[in-house]
C-alpha positions as CSV (number, residue, x, y, z in Angstrom):
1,X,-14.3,-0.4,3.5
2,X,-12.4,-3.1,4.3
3,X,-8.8,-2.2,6.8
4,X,-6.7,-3.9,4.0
5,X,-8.7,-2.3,1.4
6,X,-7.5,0.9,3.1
7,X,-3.7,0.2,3.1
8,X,-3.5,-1.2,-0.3
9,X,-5.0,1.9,-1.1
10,X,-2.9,4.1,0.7
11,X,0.0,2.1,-0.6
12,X,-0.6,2.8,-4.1
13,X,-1.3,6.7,-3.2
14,X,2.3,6.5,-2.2
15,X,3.9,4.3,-5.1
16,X,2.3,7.3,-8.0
17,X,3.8,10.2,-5.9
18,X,6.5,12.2,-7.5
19,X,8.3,12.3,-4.8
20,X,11.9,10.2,-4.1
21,X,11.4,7.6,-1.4
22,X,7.3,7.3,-1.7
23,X,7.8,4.2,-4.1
24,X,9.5,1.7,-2.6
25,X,7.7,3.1,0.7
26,X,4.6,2.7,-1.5
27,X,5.2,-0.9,-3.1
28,X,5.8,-2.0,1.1
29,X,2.6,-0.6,2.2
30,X,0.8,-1.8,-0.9
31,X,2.6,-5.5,0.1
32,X,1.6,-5.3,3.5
33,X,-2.2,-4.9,2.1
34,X,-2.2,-7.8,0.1
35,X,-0.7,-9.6,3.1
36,X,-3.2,-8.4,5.2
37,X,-6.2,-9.5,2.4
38,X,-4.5,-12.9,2.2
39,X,-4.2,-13.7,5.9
40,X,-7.4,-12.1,6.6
């Protein structure tokens, strides 16, 4: 699996937890993995 496959993943992990602070943390991490995908 691809590293930016990884972090999206991870990112999205974060954005559905129930817990205050994981979704914007979440939506970052998820943005940085689609950055990452884009740039190569």
């Amino acid at each position: 699996m691809r590293t930016s496959n990884q972090v999206i993943l991870v990112g999205v992990l974060l954005f559905v937890l129930p817990i205050p602070g994981t979704f914007i943390g979440g939506g970052l991490v998820a943005a940085l993995g689609v950055a990452l995908r884009l740039l190569g």
